[in-house]
ROTOR-50090 format. One record per residue: x negated, y, z of N, C-alpha, C, O, CB in turn; residue in one letter. Coordinates in pm, whole numbers, plus 50000, padded with zeros to 5 digits. Atoms other than C-alpha are relative to their C-alpha. Glycine has a CB too. Layout:
! ROTOR-50090
XYZXYZXYZXYZXYZA ...
END
This chain:
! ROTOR-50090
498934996350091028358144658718499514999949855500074994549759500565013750037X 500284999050152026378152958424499274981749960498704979549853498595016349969X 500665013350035025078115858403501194992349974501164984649878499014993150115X 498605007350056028978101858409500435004649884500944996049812501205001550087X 500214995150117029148124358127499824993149872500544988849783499155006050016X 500895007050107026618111457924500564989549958501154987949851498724996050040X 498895010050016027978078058017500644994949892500424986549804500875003550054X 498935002750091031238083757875500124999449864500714991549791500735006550020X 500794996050111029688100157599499654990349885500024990449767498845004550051X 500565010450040027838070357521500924986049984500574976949909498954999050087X 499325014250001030378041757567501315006949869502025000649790500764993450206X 498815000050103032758062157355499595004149804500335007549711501165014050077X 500725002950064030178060957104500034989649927500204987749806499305000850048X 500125012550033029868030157104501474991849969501744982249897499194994250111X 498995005650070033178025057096500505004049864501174995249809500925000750075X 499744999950125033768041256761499594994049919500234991649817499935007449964X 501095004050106031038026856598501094982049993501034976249885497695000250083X 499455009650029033417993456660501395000549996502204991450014499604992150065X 498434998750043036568008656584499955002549868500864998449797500885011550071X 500315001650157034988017756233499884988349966500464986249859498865005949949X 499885016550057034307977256201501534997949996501774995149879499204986750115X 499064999850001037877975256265501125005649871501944999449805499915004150099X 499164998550095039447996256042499204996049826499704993249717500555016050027X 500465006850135037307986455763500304983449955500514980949836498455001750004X 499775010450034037847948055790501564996250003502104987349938499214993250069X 498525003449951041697953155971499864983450054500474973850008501305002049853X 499885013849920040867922556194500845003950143500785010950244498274992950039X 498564993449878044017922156385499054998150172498765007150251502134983549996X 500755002949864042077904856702499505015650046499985020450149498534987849976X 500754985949989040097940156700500765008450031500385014150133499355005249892X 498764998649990043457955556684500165003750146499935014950193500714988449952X 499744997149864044427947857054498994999450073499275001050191500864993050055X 501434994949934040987950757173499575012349987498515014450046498914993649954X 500114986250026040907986157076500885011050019500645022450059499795000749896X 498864992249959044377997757088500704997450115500914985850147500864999949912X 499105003949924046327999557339501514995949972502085004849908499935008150070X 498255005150008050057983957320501035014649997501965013849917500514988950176X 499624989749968051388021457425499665006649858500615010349789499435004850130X 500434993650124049378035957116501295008849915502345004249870499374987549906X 498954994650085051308061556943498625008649855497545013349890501325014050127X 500554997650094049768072356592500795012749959501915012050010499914989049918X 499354992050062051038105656410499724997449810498494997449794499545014250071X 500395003450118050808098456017500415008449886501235001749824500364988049983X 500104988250093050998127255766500864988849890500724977149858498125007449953X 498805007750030054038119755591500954990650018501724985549937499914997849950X 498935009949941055868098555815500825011450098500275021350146499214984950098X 499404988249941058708118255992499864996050136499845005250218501495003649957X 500135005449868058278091756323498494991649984498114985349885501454989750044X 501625005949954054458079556477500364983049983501484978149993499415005250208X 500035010949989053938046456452499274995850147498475003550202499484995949881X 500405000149898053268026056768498694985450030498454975649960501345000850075X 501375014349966050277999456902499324993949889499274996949770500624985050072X 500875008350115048177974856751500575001149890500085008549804499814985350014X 499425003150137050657964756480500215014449926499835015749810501494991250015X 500104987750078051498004356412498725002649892498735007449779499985010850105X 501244995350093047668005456313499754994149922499534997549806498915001550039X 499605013450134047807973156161500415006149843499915005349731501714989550054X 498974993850136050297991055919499745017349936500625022749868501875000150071X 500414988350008048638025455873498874993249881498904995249759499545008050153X 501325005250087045248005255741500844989149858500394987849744498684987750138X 498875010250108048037980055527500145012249874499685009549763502104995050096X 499554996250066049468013455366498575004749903498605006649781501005007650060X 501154994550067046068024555260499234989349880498814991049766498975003950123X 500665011550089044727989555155501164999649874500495000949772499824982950097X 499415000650073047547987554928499745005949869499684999349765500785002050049X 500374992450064046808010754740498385001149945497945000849830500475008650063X 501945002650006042818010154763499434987450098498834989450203499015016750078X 499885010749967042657973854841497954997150075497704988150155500764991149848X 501335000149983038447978454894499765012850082498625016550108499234999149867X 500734984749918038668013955103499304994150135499634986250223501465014350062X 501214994049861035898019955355499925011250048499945020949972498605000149976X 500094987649923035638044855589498725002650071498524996150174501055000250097X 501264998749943032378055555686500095013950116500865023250092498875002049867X 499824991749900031958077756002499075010049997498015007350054499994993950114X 500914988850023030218111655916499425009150125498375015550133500735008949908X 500324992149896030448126856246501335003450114502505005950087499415012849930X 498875002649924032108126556594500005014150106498935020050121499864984050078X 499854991449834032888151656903500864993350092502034989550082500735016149995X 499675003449861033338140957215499975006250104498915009050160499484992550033X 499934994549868034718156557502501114991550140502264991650185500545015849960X 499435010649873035188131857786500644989249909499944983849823501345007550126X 499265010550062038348105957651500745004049906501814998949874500734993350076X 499314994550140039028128657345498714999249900497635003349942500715018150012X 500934996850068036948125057030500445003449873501414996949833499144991450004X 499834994650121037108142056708499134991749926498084987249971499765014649990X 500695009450121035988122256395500145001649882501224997949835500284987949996X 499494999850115035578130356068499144989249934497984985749958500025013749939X 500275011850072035518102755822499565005049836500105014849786501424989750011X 499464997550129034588102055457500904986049961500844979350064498725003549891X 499035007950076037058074555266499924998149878500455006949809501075003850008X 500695006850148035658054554924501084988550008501134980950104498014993450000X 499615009850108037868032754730500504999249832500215007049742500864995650056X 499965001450138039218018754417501755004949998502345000850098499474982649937X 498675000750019042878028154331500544987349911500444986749788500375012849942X 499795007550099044177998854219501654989450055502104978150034498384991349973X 498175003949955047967993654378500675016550018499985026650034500214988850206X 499064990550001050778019154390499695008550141499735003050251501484993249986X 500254992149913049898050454595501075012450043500465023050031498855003949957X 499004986249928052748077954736500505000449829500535011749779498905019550095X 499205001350112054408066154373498775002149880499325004549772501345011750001X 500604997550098051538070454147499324981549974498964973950064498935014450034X 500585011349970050278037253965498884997949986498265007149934500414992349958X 501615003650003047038023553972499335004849900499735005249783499674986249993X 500974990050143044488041553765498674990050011497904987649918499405022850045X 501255003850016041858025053834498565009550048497355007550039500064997549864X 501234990049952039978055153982499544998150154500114992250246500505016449984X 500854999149865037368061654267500095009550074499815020650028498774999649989X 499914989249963037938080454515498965003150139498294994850201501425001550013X 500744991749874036238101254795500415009150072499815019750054499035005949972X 499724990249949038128120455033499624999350169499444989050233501355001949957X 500464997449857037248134155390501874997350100503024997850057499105021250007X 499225000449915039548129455661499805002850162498934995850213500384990049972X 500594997149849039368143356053501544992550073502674992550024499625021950045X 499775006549887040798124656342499975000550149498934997250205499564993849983X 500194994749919041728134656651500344985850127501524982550137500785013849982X 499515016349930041738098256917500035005450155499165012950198498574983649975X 500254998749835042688100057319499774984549997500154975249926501485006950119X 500395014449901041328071557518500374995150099500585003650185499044998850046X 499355001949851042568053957800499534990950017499724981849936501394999150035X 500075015449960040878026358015499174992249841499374980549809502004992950038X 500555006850104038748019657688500704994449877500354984249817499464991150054X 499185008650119041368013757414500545018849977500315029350037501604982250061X 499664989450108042888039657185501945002450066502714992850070499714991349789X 499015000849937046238055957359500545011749846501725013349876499915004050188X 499904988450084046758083857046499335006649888498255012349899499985007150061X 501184993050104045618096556715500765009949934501985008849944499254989649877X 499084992750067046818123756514498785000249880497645004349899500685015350081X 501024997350093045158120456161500475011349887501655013849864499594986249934X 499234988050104045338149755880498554996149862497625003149823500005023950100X 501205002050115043158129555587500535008449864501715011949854499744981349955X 500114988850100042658151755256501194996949883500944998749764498355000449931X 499045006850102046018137555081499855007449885499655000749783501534999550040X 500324992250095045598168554855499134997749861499444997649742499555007950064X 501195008950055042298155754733500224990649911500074990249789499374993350093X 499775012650048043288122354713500814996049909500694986449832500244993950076X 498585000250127046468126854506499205003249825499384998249714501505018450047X 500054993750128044408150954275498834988249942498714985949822499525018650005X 500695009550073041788123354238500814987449915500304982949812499114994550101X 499205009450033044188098154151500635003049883501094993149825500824997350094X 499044998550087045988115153882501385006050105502355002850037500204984649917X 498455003749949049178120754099500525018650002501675022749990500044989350206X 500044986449986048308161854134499275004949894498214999949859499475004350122X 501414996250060046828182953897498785011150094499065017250197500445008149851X 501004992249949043498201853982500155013849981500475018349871498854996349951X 499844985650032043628236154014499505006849933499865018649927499935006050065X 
END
């Protein structure tokens, strides 16, 4: 038992480490090799989830838009069985229209945690809650307190 564990542990490891290539390049192919078709997304400020590949497709779209160069680097994960927690940090440039604010030209750095179910090796669920707060006030769009 404790060795299927590990295992899982380990393959779902490994699978983040190529779901971060993914959302950093948005290579659709990667897409349905990762997500499942079922996929439901929750998205902090959308009133309905978005669904499958193309949902995520369009999650990483709304972001590039805006920070046409963001990267997401993977700071640290928990894993328990086919649930893993992930928090990300998030580096780009602002340099397209963001939740109505326009391009500044600034850098940003905000954290974001991630909560993914798994199914059968592909991504069935995420609920993300990244630091919009942050990110607004870096941008200009909020002031700082």
């Amino acid at each position: 038992m404790q060795a299927q564990r590990r295992a899982t542990s380990d393959a779902n490891r490994q699978f983040m480490k190529r779901f971060v290539d993914f959302i950093n390049t948005a290579d659709p192919g990667m897409s349905t090799e990762l997500v499942s078709p079922d996929a439901v997304f929750h998205v902090p400020g959308r009133a309905q989830p978005v669904h499958g590949p193309a949902g995520y497709l369009e999650i990483i779209g709304m972001m590039r838009s805006g920070f046409p160069d963001i990267q997401w680097t993977l700071e640290e994960t928990v894993i328990e069985g086919d649930i893993i927690a992930a928090r990300y940090t998030m580096r780009g440039t602002h340099r397209g229209p963001f939740f109505g604010v326009p391009p500044t030209g600034k850098k940003i750095a905000v954290q974001a945690l991630n909560i993914y179910r798994l199914s059968r090796g592909k991504i069935v669920s995420e609920v993300g809650q990244p630091d919009l707060l942050g990110l607004m006030q870096q941008i200009g769009g909020l002031p700082h307190p």
